[in-house]
Each structure stands twice: as C-alpha cells, then as structure tokens.
C-alpha positions in Angstrom: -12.3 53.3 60.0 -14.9 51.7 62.7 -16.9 54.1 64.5 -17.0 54.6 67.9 -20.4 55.5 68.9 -21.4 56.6 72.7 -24.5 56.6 73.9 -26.4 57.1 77.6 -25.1 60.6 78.8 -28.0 63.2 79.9 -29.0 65.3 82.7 -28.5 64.2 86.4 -29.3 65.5 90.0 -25.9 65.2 91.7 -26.1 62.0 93.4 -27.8 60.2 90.4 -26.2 57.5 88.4 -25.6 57.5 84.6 -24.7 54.3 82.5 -22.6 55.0 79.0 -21.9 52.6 76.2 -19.4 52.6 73.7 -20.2 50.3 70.9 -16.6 49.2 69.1 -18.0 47.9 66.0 -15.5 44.8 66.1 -14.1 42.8 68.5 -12.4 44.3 71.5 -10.9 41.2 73.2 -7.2 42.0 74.0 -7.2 45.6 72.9 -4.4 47.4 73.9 -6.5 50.4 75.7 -9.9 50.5 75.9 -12.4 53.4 78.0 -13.2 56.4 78.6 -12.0 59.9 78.6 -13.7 63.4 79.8 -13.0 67.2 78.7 -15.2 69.8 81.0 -15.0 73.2 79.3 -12.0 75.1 79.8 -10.0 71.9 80.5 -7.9 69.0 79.0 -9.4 66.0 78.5 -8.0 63.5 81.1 -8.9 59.7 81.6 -11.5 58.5 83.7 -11.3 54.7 83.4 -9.6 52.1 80.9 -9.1 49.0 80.2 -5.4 48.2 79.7 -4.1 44.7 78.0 -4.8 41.8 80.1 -7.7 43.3 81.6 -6.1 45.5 84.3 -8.2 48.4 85.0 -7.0 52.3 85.5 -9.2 54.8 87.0 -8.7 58.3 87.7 -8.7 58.8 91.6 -11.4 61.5 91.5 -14.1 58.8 90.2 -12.2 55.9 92.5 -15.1 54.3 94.5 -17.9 55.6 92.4 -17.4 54.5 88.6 -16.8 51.0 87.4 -15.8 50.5 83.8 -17.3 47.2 82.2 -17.3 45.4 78.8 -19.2 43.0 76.7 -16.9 40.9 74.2 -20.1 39.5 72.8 -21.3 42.4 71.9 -18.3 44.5 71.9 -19.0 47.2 74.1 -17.5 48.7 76.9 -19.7 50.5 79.3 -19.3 53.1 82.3 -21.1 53.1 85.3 -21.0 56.1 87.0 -22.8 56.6 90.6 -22.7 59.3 93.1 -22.5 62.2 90.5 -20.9 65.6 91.6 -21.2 68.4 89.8 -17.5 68.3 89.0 -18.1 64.9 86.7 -19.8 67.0 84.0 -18.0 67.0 80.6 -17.8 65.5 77.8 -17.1 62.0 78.1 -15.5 60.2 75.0 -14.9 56.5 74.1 -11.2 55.6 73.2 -9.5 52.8 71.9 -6.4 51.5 70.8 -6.4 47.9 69.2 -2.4 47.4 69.3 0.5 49.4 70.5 1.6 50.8 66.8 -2.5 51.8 65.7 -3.7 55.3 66.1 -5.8 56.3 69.0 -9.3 56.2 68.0 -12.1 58.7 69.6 -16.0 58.3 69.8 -18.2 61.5 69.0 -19.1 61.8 72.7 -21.9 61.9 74.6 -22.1 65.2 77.3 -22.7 64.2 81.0 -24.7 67.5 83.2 -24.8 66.8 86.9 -26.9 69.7 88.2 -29.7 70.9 90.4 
C-alpha cells in the first residue's frame, strides 16, 4: 500500500497561517476523494476540505473563507492552506484518499495543528 505522508503542521498564534502537504506517492489525477480530515481530542474526525471527482471542492463551513485546499498532479500532492487560525482549528489533521469508488479509504499518519497563545 502507498503511504500517505503529511507534513507542515506546528504551533501557531491564532491568527497565523499554516500550509500542510500530503504527498500521495502516485498519481492523483481523477481520484475519487482527495483532502483533508481533522480529529480535536474528545471529538470525531470530521472533513475539512476535499477534493471530489472532477475537481469540485467541499469544505466544511467552519473553515469556509479561511482554508483553500490545493494540489500538484506533477508532483502528486495535495496541500492545505489554512489562514486566520482559531483556536478551535487545532487537531489532528489527516490526509485521505480514495483512488475509485470500490478502493478502501486510505489515511496519512497525521500531522497535529496547535493554534494558541
């Protein structure tokens, strides 16, 4: 199985800005589902932005305005930007994928997010 390594969280002021990557480790071009998820202790994980097929984006409405979800086919990556930081966006935040409808999901490691004085 590929891996799906994250990379980029770390400790932010709220306010601050954070850029994650997911590197894939094969092509991602017309994946089925492909973004990000978060899980804050005590909570289930929910989705903060994916990529569905044709390119259509989904974003949860609490990071609506503030996060943009990117992705480099060249390099087969899909990033996160994430601006304006609240305390409320730390967790856990996990790369996911799903190459084709009948494939398993597929989860990174993840990489924790801290947005704190």
């Amino acid at each position: 199985q590929v891996q799906l390594v994250e990379s980029g969280g770390g400790l932010v002021q709220p306010g601050g800005s954070l850029r994650l990557s997911c590197a894939a480790g094969e092509s991602i071009s017309n994946f089925n589902k492909i973004g990000w998820y978060r899980q804050a202790p005590g909570k289930q994980r929910e989705l903060v932005a994916v990529y569905l097929s044709g390119g259509v984006t989904n974003y949860a409405d609490s990071v609506k305005g503030r996060f943009t979800i990117s992705r480099d086919n060249a390099r087969n990556t899909v990033n996160l930007q994430m601006n304006s930081l609240i305390p409320e966006d730390t967790a856990v935040y996990y790369c996911y994928t799903k190459r084709f409808w009948w494939t398993n999901d597929r989860w990174g490691q993840g990489t924790q997010v801290t947005v704190s004085s």
